[in-house]
N, C-alpha and C positions, 0 to 999 in steps of 0.2 A: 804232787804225788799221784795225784786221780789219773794225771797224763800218763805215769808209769805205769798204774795198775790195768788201765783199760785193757793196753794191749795182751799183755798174760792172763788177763782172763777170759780174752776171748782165743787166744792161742792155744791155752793149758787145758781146757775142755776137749778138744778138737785132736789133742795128743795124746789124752788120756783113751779117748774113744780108740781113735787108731790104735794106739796099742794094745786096747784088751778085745776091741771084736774084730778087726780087720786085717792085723796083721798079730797073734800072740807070740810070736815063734819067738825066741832070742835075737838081736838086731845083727847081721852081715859086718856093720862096721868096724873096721878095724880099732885096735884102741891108738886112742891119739889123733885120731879124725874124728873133725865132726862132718855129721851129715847137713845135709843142703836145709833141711829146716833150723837146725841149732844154729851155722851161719847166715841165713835172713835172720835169724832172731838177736842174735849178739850183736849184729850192724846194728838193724832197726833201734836197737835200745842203746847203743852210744849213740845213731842218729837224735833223736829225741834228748839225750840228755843233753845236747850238745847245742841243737837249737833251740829248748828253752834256757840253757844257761845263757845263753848268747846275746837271746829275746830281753832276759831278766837286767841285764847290765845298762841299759837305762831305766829302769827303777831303783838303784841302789842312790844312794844320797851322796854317797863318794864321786859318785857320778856326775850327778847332776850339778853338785857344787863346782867341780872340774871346768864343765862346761860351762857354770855363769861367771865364773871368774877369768876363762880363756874369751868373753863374749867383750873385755873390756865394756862393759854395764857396769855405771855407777854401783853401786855395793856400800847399803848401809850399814856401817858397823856398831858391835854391840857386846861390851863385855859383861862377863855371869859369874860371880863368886859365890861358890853354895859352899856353907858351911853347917854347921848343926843347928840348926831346923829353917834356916832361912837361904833365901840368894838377894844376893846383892846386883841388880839392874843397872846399865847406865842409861839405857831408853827403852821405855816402856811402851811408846806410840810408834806405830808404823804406818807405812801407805799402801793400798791395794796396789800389785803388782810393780812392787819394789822389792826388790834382791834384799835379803839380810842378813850379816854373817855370825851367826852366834858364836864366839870367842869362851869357853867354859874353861872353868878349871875349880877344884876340892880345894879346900886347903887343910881338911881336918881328917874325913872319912871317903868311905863310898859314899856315890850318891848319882843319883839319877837328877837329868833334865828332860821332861817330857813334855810337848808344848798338844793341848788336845785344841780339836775346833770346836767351837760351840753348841755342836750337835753332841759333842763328847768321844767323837772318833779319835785315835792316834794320829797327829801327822808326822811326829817323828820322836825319837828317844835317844839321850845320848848317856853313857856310862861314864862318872867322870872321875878317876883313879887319883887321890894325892898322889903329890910328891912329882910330878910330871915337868918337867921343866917349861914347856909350851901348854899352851892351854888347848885344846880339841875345838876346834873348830867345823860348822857347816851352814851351808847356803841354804835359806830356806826363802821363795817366794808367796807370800798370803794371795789369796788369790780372796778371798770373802772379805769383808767386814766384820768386825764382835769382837766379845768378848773370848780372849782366848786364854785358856787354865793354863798354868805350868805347876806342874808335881813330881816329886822325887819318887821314880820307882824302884831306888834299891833302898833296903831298911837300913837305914842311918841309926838307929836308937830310939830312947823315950817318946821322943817327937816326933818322929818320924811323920805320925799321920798328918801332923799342920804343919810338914816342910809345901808350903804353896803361895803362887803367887798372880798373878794376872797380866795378860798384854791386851793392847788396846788396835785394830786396827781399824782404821779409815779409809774410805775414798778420798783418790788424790786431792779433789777440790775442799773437801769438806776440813781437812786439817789445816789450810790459809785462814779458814773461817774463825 
């Protein structure tokens, strides 16, 4: 958003000026025309919103799953049944920089799967809707080692607060051991 605003506020001073001390008269332009500054400014700002949408599309997790499952990369799989107040894991251990495909699905309420990293940052959040016939699925690569949270961010009810659970990631050597 900071991207958008920049530009209009260094623009909308500079227009504001011009029109009350430089030029006050009523504007020449016809109606239904814009002038040469309104059109730089209308490009400018599809250009911009166009290269950061653009930019943005490999950060999206739809994405990035796209691409590790078109990379033919082993892909660990991994089914999630959250129900009220708990989910059901089929593996709970991973390996640094092994692909993981979390397989989710409700079978009672809403309910959130958010998996954090052990500093407590987001690395991703899924919404998971009963009744869904497929389960939602997406690729996620660990890239650390730890302890990693998983907690429901949509309120499920009573319990809500101790719908939670744990994943464990390792270095590749270290889970042979």
């Amino acid at each position: 958003m900071l991207l958008f605003q920049l530009p209009f506020l260094l623009v909308f001073p500079f227009i504001v000026y011009r029109k009350c001390f430089v030029d006050p008269t009523p504007s020449n332009t016809g109606r239904g025309k814009l002038t040469r500054i309104e059109t730089v400014w209308i490009f400018s700002a599809v250009a911009l919103f166009v290269i950061a949408n653009v930019y943005s599309i490999s950060y999206m997790p739809m994405s990035k799953t796209a691409a590790t499952e078109a990379s033919g990369v082993a892909i660990q799989d991994v089914d999630v049944t959250a129900r009220s107040w708990s989910y059901e894991i089929s593996d709970r251990e991973f390996e640094v920089g092994k692909p993981v495909r979390f397989s989710v699905k409700s079978v009672d309420t809403m309910h959130g799967f958010t998996v954090y990293h052990p500093n407590g940052k987001i690395l991703f959040n899924m919404m998971l809707i009963p009744g869904l016939e497929k389960a939602s699925s997406l690729v996620y690569t660990f890239t650390e080692p730890g302890k990693y949270k998983v907690r429901c961010l949509e309120y499920c009810g009573i319990a809500h607060h101790g719908m939670q659970d744990e994943l464990t990631v390792v270095k590749a050597t270290d889970k042979s051991s």
